[in-house]
C-alpha positions as CSV (number, residue, x, y, z in Angstrom):
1,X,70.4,75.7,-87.1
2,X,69.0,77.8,-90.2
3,X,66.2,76.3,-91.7
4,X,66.2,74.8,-95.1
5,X,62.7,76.2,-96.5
6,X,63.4,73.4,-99.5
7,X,63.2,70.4,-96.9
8,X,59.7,71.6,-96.2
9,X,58.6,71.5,-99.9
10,X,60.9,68.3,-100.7
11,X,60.9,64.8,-99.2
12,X,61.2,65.6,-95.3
13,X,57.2,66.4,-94.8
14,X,56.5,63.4,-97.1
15,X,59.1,60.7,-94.9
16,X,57.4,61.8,-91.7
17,X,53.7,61.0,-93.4
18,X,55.1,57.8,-94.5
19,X,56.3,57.0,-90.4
20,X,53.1,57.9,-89.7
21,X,51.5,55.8,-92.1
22,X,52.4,52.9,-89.9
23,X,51.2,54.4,-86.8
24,X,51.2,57.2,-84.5
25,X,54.5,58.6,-82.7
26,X,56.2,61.1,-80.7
27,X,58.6,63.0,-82.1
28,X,61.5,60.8,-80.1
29,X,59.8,57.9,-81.6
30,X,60.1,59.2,-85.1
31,X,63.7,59.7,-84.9
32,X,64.2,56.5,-83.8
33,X,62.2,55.3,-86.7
34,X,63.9,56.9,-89.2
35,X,67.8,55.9,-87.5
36,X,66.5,52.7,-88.2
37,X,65.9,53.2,-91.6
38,X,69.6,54.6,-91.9
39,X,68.6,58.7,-92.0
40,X,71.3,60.0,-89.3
41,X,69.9,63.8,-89.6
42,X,67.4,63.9,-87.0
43,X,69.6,62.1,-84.9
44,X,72.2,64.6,-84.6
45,X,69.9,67.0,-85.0
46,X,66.9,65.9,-82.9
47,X,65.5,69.5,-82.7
48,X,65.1,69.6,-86.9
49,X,62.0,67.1,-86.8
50,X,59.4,69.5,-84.4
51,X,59.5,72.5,-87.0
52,X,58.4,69.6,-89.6
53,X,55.6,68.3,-87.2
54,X,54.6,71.9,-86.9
55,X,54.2,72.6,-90.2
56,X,52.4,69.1,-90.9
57,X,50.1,70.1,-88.2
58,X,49.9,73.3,-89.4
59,X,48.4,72.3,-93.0
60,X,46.2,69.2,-91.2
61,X,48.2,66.9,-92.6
62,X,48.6,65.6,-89.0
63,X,47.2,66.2,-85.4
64,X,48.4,66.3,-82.1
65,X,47.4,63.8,-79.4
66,X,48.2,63.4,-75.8
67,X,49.4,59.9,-74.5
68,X,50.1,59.4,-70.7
69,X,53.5,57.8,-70.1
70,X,54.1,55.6,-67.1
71,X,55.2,57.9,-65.2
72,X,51.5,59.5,-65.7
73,X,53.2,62.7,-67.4
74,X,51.8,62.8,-71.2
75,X,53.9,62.7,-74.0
76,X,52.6,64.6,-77.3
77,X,52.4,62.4,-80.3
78,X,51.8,62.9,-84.1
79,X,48.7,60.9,-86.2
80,X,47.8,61.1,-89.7
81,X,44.4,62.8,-90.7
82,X,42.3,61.5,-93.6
83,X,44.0,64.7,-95.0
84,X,47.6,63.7,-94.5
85,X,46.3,59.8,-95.8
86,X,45.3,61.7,-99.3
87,X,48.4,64.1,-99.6
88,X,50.6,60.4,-99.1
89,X,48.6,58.4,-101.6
90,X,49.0,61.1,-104.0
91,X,52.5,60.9,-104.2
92,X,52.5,57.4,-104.4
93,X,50.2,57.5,-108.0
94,X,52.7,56.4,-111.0
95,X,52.7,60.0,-113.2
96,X,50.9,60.0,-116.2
97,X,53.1,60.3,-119.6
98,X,51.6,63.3,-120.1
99,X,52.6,65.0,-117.2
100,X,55.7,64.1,-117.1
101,X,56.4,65.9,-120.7
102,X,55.4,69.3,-119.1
């Protein structure tokens, strides 16, 4: 799959922050997250989310932890930083009037 460079400077980094705004997850575990929210992308293409988590990790936005699974092998999940926390809240401010006439 060619990557869309405009999905990593549009909404996609911004929907996984907002998963992970409600909590740490696995990349398997956002997919499911966002199927349940009725985006279908990820799902047929599950591969599509890891470049995103890369490049989230990649700015700090979010950080890599380990968690053990049941079977004792670890599973990598994704967590905000106080970093990614920030770069979320600032897209939720309402735009001033002024910058929206620029």
């Amino acid at each position: 799959m060619k990557q869309n460079n405009n999905l990593f400077r549009g909404c996609v980094p911004r929907l996984v922050l907002g998963l992970l705004k409600s909590g740490e997850g696995s990349g398997f575990e956002l997919i499911s997250r966002l199927e349940n929210r009725g985006c279908v992308f990820f799902r047929q293409q599950e591969a599509a989310i890891y470049p995103v988590l890369h490049f989230l990790e990649h700015k700090g936005l979010v950080r890599v932890c380990l968690r053990r699974r049941e079977d004792g092998r670890f599973r990598r999940c994704y967590r905000l930083t106080a970093k990614g926390k920030a770069r979320l809240n600032k897209h939720k401010e309402p735009q001033r009037q002024e910058d929206v006439k620029k």
